[in-house]
ROLUM-980235 format. One line per 8 residues: number of its first residue (from 1); their letters; for each residue x, y, z of C-alpha. Coordinates in steps of 0.1 Angstrom, whole numbers, plus 2048, in hexadecimal, padded with zeros to 3 digits. Example, Ala and Ser with C-alpha at 12.3 -4.5 7.8 and 13.67 -1.06 7.14 Angstrom:
1	AS	87B,7D3,84E; 889,7F5,847
//
This chain:
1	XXXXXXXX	800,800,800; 81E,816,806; 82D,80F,7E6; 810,817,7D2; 80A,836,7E7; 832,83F,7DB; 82C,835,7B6; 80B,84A,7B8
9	XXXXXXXX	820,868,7C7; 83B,865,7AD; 820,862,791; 80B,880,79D; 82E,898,79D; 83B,88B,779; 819,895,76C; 816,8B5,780
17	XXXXXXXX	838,8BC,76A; 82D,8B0,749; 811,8CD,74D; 81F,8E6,75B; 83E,8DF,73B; 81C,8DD,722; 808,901,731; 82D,913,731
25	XXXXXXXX	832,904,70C; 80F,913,703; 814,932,717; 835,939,707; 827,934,6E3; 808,94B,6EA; 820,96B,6F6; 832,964,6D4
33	XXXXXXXX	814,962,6BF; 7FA,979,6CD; 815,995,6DC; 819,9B3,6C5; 83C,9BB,6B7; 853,9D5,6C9; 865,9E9,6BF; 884,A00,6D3
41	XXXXXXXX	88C,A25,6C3; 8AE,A2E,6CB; 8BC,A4F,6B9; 8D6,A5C,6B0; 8D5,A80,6A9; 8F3,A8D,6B7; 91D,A88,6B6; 92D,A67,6B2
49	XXXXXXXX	93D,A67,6D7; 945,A50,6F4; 921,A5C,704; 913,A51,6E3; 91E,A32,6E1; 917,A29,705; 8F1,A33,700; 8ED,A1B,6E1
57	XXXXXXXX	903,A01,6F6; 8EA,A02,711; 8C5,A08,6F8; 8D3,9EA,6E7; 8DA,9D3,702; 8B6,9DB,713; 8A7,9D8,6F3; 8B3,9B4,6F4
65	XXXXXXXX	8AC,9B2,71A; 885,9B8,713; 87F,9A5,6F7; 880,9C2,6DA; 874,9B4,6BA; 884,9D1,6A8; 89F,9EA,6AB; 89C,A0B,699
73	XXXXXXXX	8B5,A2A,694; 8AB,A49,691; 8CA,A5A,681; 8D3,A7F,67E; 8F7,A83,683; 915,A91,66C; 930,A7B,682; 946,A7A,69D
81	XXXXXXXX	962,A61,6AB; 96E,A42,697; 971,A2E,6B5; 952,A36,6C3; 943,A2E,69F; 953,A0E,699; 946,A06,6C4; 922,A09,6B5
89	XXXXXXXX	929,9F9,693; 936,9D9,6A7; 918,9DA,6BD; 8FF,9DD,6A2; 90D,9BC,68E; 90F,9A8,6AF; 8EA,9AF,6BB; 8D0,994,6BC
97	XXXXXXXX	8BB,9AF,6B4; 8B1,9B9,68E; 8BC,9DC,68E; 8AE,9F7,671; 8B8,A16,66F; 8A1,A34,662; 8B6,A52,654; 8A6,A75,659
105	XXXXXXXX	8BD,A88,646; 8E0,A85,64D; 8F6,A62,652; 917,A75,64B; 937,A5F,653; 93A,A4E,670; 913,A4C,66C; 918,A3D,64E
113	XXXXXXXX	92D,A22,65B; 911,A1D,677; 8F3,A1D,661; 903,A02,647; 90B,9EE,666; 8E5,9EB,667; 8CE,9D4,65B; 8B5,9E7,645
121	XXXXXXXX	8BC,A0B,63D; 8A0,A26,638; 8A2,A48,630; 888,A67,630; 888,A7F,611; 8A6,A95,60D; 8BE,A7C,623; 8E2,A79,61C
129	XXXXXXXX	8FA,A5A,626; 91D,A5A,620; 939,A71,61D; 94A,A5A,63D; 976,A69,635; 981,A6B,658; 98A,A90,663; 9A1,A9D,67E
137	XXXXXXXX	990,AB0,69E; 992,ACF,686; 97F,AC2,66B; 99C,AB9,654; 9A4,A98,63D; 9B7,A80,65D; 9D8,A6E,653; 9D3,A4E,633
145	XXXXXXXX	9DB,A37,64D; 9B9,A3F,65F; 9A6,A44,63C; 9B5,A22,632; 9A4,A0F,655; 983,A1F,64A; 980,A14,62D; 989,9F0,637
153	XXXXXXXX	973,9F7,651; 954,9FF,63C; 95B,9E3,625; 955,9CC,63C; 937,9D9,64C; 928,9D8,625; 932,9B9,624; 91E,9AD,644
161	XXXXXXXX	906,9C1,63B; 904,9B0,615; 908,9D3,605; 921,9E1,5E9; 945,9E0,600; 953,9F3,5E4; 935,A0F,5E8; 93B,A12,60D
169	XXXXXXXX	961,A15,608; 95E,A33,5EF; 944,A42,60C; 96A,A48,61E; 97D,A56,5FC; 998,A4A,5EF; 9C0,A59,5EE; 9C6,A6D,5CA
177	XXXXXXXX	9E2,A67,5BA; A03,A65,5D0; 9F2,A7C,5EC; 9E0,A68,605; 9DD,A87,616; 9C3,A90,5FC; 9A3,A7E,5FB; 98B,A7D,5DA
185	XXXXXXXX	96F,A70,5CC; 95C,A69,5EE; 93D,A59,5EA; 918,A69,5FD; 8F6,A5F,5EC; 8D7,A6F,5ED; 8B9,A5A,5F9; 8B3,A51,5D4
193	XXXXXXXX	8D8,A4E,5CD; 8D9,A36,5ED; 8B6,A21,5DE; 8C1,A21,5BB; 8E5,A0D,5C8; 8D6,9F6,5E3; 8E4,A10,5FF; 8BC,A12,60D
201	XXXXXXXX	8A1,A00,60D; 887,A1C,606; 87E,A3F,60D; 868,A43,62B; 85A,A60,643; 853,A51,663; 857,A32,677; 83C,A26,674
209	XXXXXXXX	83E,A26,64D; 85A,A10,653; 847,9F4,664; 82D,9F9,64F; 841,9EF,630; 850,9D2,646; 82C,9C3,64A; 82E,9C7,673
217	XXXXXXXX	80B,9D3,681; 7FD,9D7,6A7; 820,9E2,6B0; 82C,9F3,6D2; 847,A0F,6CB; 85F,A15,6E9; 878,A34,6E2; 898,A2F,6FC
225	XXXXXXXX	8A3,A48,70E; 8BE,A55,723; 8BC,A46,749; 8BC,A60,763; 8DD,A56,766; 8E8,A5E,744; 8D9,A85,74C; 8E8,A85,76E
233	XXXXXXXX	90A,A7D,75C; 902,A93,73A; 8FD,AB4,756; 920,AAC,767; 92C,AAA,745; 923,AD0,73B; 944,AE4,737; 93D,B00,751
241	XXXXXXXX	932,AEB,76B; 952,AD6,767; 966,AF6,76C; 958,B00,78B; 961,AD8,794; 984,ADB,78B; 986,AFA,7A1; 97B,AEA,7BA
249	XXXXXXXX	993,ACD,7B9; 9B1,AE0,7B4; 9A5,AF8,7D1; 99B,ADF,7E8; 9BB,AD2,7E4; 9CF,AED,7E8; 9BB,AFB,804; 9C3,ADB,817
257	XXXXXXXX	9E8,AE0,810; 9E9,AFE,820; 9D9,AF5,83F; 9DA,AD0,842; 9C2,ABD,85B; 9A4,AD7,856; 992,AB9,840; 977,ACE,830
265	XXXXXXXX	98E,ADA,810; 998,AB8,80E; 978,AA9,80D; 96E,AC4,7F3; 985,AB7,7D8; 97D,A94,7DE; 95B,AA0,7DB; 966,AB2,7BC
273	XXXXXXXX	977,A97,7AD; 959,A7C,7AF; 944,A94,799; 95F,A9C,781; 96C,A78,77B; 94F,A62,77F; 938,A76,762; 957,A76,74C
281	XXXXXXXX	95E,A4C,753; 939,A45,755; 937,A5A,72A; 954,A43,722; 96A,A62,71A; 987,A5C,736; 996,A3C,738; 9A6,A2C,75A
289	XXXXXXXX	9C9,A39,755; 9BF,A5B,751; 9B0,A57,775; 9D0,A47,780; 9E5,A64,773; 9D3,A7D,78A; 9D9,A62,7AC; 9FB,A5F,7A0
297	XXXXXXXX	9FE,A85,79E; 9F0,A88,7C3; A08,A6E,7CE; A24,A7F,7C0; A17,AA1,7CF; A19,A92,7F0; A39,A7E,7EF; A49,AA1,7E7
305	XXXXXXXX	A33,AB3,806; A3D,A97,820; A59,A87,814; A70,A9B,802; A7B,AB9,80F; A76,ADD,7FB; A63,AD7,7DB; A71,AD2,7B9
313	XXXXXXXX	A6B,AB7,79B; A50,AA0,7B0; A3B,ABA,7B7; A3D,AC9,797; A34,AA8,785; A19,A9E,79E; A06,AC0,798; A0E,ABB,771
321	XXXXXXXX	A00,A95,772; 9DD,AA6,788; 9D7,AC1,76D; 9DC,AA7,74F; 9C9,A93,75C; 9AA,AAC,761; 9AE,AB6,73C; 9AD,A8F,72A
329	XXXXXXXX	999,A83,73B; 97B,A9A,730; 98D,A95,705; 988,A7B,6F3; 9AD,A73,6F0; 9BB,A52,6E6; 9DA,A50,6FB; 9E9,A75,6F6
337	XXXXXXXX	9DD,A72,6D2; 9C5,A90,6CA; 9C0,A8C,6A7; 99E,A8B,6A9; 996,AA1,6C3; 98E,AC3,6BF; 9AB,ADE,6C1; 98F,AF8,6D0
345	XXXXXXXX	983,ADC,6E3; 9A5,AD4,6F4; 9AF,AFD,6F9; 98F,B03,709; 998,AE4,725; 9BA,AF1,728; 9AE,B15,729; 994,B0B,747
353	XXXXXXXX	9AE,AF7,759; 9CB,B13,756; 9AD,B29,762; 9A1,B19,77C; 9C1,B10,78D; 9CF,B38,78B; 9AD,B42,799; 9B1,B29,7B6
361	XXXXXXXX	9D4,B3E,7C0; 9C4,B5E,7B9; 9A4,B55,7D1; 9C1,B48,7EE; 9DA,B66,7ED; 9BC,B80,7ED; 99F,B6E,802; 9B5,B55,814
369	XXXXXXXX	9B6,B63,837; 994,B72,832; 983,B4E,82A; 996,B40,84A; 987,B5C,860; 967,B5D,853; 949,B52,867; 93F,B37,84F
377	XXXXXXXX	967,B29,84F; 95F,B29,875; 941,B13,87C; 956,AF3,86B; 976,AFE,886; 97D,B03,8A7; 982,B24,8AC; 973,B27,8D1
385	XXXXXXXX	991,B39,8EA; 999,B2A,90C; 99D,B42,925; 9B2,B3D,944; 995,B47,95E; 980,B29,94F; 999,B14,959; 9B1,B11,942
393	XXXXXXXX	9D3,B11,93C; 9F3,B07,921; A17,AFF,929; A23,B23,923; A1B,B46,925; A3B,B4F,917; A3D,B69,8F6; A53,B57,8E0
401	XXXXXXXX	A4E,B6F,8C1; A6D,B7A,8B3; A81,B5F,8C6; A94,B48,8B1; A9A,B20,8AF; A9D,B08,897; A85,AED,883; A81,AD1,89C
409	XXXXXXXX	A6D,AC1,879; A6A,AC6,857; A4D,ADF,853; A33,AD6,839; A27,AEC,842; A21,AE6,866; A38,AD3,87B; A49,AD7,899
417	XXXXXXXX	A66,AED,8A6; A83,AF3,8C4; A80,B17,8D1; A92,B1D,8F4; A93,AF8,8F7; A73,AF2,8F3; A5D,ADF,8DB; A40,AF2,8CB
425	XXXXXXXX	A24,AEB,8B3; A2D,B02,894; A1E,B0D,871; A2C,B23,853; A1B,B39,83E; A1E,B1F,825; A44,B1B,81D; A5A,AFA,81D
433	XXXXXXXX	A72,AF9,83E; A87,AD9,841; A94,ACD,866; AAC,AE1,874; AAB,B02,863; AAF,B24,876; A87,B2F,87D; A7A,B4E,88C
441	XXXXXXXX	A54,B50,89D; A41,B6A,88F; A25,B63,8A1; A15,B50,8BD; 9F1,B41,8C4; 9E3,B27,8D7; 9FC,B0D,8DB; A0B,B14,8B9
449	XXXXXX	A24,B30,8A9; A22,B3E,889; A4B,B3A,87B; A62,B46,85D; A83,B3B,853; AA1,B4F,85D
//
């Protein structure tokens, strides 16, 4: 009786299986044959750039994450960066997803590379595509070696792509004569031109026309947009805002140099340095060593501050590495190379960097003391007295000011020093004194003096 109650169990669960396997079956077929197509809208209206490519890097791999049935461009760009191109080619031939691409009036190089990448190409009355020679950051003809890669390049898309290699090649131009420096006969078709040689696959207005002449009804159109992350990062990104930023890093810095152990400067350039580097990482413009370079420019900074006395070659580097680093990391630089970055582009970073820095020395030598006495500077000190008839006393009432004795430390520019055979808690007004020098106070507070180098 037991057994059969254990066969009857067994049989009961491999059935319960079956069905459930049979109803998912069924259910699974009925999503695929009754649900309505749909389709994701990225665009691409704007520069070929690092932010670009992340956005379609992202649309693309949520488009496969919920099941798009379709991909569609909408394109409206004269260019941009070759890498950044060729990062959205390559994900456009490995998607799952079909991917279309509807051109509303210009696919001008590096959009031309991107919209032959796709699948079906359709273009709106008075559309150009073509005219892909790769240019310099000031809009002239770039070296044969790079003109020579695209080409190659947009063969090979055609070729994926099953359209004329030799078509997309002269899209790039090809060297005259001995002068590869010259570039002629560059291909860019109208959208007949592009219908009449296989370039398009018709001349639409909308969208919609587009699915209409692909036989897809009851469809759902979702247009993908920038996450509020993307914004958050786009705002950190804007040129002004990024100026104030690197003013405050370089004055936080600074500030904390000066008077080391107050925190709050310090904790102002960290601050500063989290919004200027993690937009710029986050876009894809700055790469990890550019990051790096502005650490190794701290570390530097410091080895000369603590370490090594007086300040010379370190220190110079360390603040040359810091400032570098604040200008690539916001260009689109490959490794030192700006050939395709903009020469107004790069003086304008140099120019806000320079600025910023000089303003930074101007704002300490003119408002330094004032800032340090001001009420607000006060609330995050301590600036309360301790009077003897509270109860208080200190070691010495003695005036040492205008005594002399010598650097019991190095000052960096606080330390300690022997005056009358005593130690004391001192501070500079900002100069380098090494152990052992001649020092005179110039004044005295609270426990600490004020001194100078004989």
């Amino acid at each position: 009786m037991k057994g059969l109650y254990q066969n009857s169990k067994h049989i009961l669960y491999g059935l319960s299986f079956i069905i459930a396997c049979v109803l998912s079956t069924f259910q699974s077929y009925g999503a695929t044959s009754s649900g309505s197509p749909v389709i994701w809208v990225l665009s691409i209206d704007a520069e070929i750039d690092p932010r670009m490519s992340l956005y379609v890097a992202k649309g693309l791999k949520e488009a496969e994450t919920q099941g798009a049935t379709q991909v569609i461009i909408q394109m409206n760009t004269f260019g941009g960066a070759l890498e950044d191109a060729e990062k959205i080619r390559n994900l456009l031939i490995n998607t799952k997803v079909p991917v279309w691409v509807f051109i509303n009036k210009n696919a001008a190089s590096a959009g031309a590379l991107i919209s032959i990448a796709c699948d079906k190409i359709y273009m709106a009355q008075g559309s150009n595509i073509g005219a892909a020679t790769v240019v310099n950051g000031d809009g002239e003809p770039a070296p044969d070696k790079y003109q020579a890669y695209m080409r190659s390049l947009m063969r090979s898309t055609a070729e994926v792509s099953h359209r004329d290699p030799s078509i997309a090649e002269g899209m790039v131009g090809r060297p005259l004569a001995q002068d590869s420096s010259t570039i002629g006969h560059v291909i860019s078709y109208t959208t007949a031109e592009a219908i009449a040689n296989h370039f398009c696959e018709g001349q639409v207005s909308t969208i919609a026309e587009i699915l209409t002449l692909n036989h897809l009804s009851n469809f759902t159109i979702h247009y993908y947009a920038p996450s509020t992350t993307d914004e958050v990062v786009a705002f950190f990104m804007n040129p002004l805002l990024r100026s104030l930023l690197i003013l405050l890093i370089i004055g936080g810095i600074y500030f904390e140099l000066q008077a080391p152990g107050i925190g709050f400067p310090l904790i102002a350039a960290a601050t500063g340095l989290i919004l200027y580097f993690v937009p710029s990482y986050l876009s894809g413009l700055s790469q990890n060593w550019e990051i790096v370079l502005f650490f190794i420019g701290v570390a530097l900074l410091a080895v000369e501050l603590f370490i090594i006395p007086g300040f010379g070659v370190i220190g110079v580097s360390g603040i040359v590495c810091m400032l570098a680093s604040l200008v690539l990391v916001s260009v689109n630089n490959q490794v030192f190379d700006f050939t395709f970055v903009a020469e107004a582009d790069l003086e304008l970073l140099l120019l806000m960097t320079g600025a910023s820095t000089c303003i930074v020395f101007l704002l300490f030598f003119t408002l330094g003391r004032k800032v340090l006495q001001s009420r607000y500077f006060k609330k995050i000190t301590l600036q309360e007295q301790q009077f003897s008839a509270a109860g208080y006393t200190v070691n010495t009432v003695q005036n040492l000011v205008g005594q002399s004795g010598t650097a019991f430390t190095d000052l960096r520019p606080s330390g300690k020093v022997m005056v009358d055979g005593k130690l004391y808690d001192a501070y500079t007004a900002g100069e380098f004194i090494a152990e052992r020098s001649e020092i005179v106070v110039k004044e005295q507070s609270m426990g600490s003096l004020k001194v100078r180098m004989v």
